[in-house]
C-alpha positions as CSV (number, residue, x, y, z in Angstrom):
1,X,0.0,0.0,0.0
2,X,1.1,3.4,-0.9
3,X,0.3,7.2,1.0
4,X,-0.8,8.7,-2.1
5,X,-1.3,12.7,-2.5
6,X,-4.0,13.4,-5.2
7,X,-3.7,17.7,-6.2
8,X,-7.0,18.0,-8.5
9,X,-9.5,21.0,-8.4
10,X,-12.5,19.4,-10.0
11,X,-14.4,17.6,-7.4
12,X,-15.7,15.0,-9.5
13,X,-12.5,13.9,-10.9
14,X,-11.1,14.0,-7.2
15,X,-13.3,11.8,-5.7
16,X,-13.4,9.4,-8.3
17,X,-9.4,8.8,-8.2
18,X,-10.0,9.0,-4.4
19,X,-12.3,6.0,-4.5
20,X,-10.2,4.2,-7.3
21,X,-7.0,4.6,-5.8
22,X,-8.3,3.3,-2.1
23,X,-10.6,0.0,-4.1
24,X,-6.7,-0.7,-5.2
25,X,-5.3,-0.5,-1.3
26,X,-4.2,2.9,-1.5
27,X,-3.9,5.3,1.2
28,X,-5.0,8.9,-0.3
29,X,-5.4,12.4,0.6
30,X,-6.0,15.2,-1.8
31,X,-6.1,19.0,-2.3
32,X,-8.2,21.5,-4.5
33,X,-5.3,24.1,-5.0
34,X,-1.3,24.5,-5.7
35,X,-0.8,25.8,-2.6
36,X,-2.4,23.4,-0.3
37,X,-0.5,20.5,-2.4
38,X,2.4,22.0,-1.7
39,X,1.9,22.2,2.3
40,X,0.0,18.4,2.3
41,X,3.4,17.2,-0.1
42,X,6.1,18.7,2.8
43,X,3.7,17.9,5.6
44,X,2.3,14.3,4.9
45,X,5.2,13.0,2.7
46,X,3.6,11.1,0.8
47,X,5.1,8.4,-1.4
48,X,3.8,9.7,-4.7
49,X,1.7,13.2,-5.6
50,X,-1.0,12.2,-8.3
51,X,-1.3,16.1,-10.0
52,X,-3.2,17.8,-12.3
53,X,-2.0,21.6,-14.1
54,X,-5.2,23.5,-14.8
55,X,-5.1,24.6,-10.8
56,X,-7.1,27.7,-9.7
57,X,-4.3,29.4,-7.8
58,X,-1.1,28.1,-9.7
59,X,-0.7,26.3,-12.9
60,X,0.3,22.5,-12.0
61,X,4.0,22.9,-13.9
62,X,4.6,26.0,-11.5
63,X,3.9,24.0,-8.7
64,X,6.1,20.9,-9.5
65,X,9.1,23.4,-9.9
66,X,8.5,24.6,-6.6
67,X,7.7,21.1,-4.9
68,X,11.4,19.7,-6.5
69,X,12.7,22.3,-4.3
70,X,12.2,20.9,-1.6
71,X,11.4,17.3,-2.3
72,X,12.3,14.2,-4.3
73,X,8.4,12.7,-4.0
74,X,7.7,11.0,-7.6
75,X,4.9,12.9,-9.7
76,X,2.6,11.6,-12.5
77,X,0.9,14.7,-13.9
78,X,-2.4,13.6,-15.0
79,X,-3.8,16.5,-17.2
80,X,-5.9,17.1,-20.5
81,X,-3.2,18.9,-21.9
82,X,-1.9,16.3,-24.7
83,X,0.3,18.8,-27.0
84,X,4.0,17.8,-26.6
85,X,5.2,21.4,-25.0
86,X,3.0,20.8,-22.3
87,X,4.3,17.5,-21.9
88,X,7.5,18.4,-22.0
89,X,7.7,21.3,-19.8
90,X,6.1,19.0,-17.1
91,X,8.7,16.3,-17.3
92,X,11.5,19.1,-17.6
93,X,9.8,20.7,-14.1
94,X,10.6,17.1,-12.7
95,X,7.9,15.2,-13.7
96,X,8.2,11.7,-13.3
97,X,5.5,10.4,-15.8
98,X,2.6,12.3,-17.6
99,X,-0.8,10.7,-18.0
100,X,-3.9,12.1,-20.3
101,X,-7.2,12.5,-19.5
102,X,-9.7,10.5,-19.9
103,X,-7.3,7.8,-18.5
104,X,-8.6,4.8,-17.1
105,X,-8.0,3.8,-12.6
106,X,-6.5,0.6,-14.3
107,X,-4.0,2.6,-16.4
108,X,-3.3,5.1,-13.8
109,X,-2.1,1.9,-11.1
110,X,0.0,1.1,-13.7
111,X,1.9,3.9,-13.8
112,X,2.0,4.1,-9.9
113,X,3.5,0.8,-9.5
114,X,5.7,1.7,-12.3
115,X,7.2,5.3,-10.9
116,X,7.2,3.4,-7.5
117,X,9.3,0.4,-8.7
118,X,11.9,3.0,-10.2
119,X,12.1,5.7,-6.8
120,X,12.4,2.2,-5.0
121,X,15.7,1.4,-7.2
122,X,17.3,4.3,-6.2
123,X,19.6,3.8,-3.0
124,X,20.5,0.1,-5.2
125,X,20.7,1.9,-8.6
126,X,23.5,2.1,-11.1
127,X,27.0,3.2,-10.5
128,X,28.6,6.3,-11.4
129,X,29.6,6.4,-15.2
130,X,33.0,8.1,-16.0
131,X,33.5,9.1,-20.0
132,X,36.8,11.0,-20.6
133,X,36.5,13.6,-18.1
134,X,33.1,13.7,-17.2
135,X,31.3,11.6,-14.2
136,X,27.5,11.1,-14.0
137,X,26.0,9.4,-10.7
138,X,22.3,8.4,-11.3
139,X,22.2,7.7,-7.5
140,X,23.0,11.5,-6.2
141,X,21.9,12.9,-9.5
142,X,25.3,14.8,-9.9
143,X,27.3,15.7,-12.6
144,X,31.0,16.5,-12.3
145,X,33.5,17.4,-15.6
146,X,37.3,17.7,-14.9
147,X,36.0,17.7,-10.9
148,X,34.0,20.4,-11.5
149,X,30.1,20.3,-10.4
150,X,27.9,20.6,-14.0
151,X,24.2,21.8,-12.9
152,X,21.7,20.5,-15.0
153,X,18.0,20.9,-15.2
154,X,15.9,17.0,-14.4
155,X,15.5,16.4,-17.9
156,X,19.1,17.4,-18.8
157,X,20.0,15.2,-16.2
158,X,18.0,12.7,-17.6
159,X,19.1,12.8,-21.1
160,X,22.9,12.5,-20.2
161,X,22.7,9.6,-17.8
162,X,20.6,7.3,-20.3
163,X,23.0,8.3,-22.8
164,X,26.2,7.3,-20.0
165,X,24.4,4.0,-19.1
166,X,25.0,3.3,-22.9
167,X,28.3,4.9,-23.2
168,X,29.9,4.2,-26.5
169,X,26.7,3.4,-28.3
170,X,24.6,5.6,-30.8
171,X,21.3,6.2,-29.6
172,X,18.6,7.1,-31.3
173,X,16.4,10.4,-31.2
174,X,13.4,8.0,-31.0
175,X,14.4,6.1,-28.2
176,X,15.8,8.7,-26.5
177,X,11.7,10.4,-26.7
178,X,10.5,7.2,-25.7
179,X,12.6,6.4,-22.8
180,X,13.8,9.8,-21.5
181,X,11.0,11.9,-22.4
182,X,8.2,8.9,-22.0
183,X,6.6,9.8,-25.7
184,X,5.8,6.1,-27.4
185,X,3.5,7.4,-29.6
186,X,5.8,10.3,-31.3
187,X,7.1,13.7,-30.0
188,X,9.5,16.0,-32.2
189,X,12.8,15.5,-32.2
190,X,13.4,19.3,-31.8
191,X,12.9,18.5,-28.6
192,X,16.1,16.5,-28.2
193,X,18.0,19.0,-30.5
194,X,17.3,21.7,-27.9
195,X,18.1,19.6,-24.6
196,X,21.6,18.3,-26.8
197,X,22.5,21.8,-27.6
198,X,21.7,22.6,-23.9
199,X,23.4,20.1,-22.7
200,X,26.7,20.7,-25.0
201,X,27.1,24.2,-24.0
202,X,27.1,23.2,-20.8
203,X,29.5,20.5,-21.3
204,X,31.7,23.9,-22.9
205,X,30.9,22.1,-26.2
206,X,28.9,22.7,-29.2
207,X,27.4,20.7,-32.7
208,X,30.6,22.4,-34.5
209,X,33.1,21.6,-32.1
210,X,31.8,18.4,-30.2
211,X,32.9,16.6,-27.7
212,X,32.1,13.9,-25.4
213,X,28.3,14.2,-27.2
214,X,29.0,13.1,-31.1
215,X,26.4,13.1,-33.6
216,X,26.1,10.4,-35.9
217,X,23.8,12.3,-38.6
218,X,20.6,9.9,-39.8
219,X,21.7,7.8,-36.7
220,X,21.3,9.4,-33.7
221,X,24.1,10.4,-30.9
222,X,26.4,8.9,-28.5
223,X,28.3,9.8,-25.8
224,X,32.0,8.9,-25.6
225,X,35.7,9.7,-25.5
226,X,36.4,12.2,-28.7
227,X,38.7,10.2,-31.0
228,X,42.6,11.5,-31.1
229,X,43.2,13.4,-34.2
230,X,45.7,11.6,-36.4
């Protein structure tokens, strides 16, 4: 059984997630507004915050920037907003998974169990990755190059340590929006451009000069040692 924090203003929707979550064993408490999710999130502590983003007080996305700040408690957004910026900028704010409405109590348990299972791996997860100079530890979620800290946004994060846990490999675009970005059923690859070019400046690299993060064009990209110049 889970402590589950639902943050969803219509009261229909609420209760029904309410009583579908608790038929599954669930322990749930909820909230009609941003600002009282917030205060039930640092107060209760639940194990996972169910949220939507049309809020009353605060947009949902606003919210999850400021609950990251002060907490590592997994999110599923679960929102009618389907168009990919949406989606994007919620997993970017530290989304763990984004669900549409209408979405079915099945379909959302899924996804619970699912999110659970992963913030469950995390004291046991991977080992740090080192490539050239750069270190990425999934477990503290920190990012060193040459010994120097590298901050990155969640999803930055997220992109380079998929691409270190296949270190040497070319990956492509379309996995990388189906894993990283959780968009099986299509997303624009602009989307990975723009994190990659984020991701290489901060790295103090770019698509003309690159690095550690090498483009294979009609492939995909891979991150790895840059090959000595003959």
């Amino acid at each position: 059984m889970a402590q589950l924090l639902v943050v969803e203003d219509d009261e229909r929707i609420r209760t029904a997630l309410i009583r579908a979550l608790r038929e599954r064993g669930h322990a749930v408490s909820s909230a009609g507004t941003a600002l009282a999710g917030l205060r039930q999130a640092v107060e209760e502590r639940p194990d996972l915050v169910v949220l939507d983003l049309g809020l009353p007080d605060l947009d949902g996305s606003e919210l999850l920037r400021m609950l990251r700040a002060v907490s590592a408690v997994p999110v599923i957004v679960a929102t009618a907003r389907d168009d990919d910026g949406s989606v994007v900028q919620a997993l970017d704010a530290g989304a763990d998974d984004y669900v549409v409405k209408p979405f079915s109590a099945g379909q959302l348990e899924a996804r619970i169990r699912a999110v659970l299972r992963r913030a469950a791996g995390v004291d046991g997860g991977p080992a740090p990755v080192t490539v050239g100079e750069l270190t990425v530890d999934p477990r503290s979620r920190r990012v060193t190059l040459a010994g120097a800290p590298v901050e990155l946004s969640p999803k930055e994060f997220d992109l380079l340590a998929y691409l270190a846990a296949r270190a040497g490999a070319v990956v492509s675009k379309r996995e990388l929006l189906v894993e990283v970005w959780q968009l099986p059923y299509g997303g624009s690859d602009k989307t990975v451009d723009v994190h990659l070019s984020w991701l290489r400046r901060k790295l103090g690299e770019s698509a003309a000069a690159p690095g550690l993060l090498q483009t294979v064009r009609g492939v995909g990209v891979r991150l790895a040692e840059p090959e000595p110049e003959p």
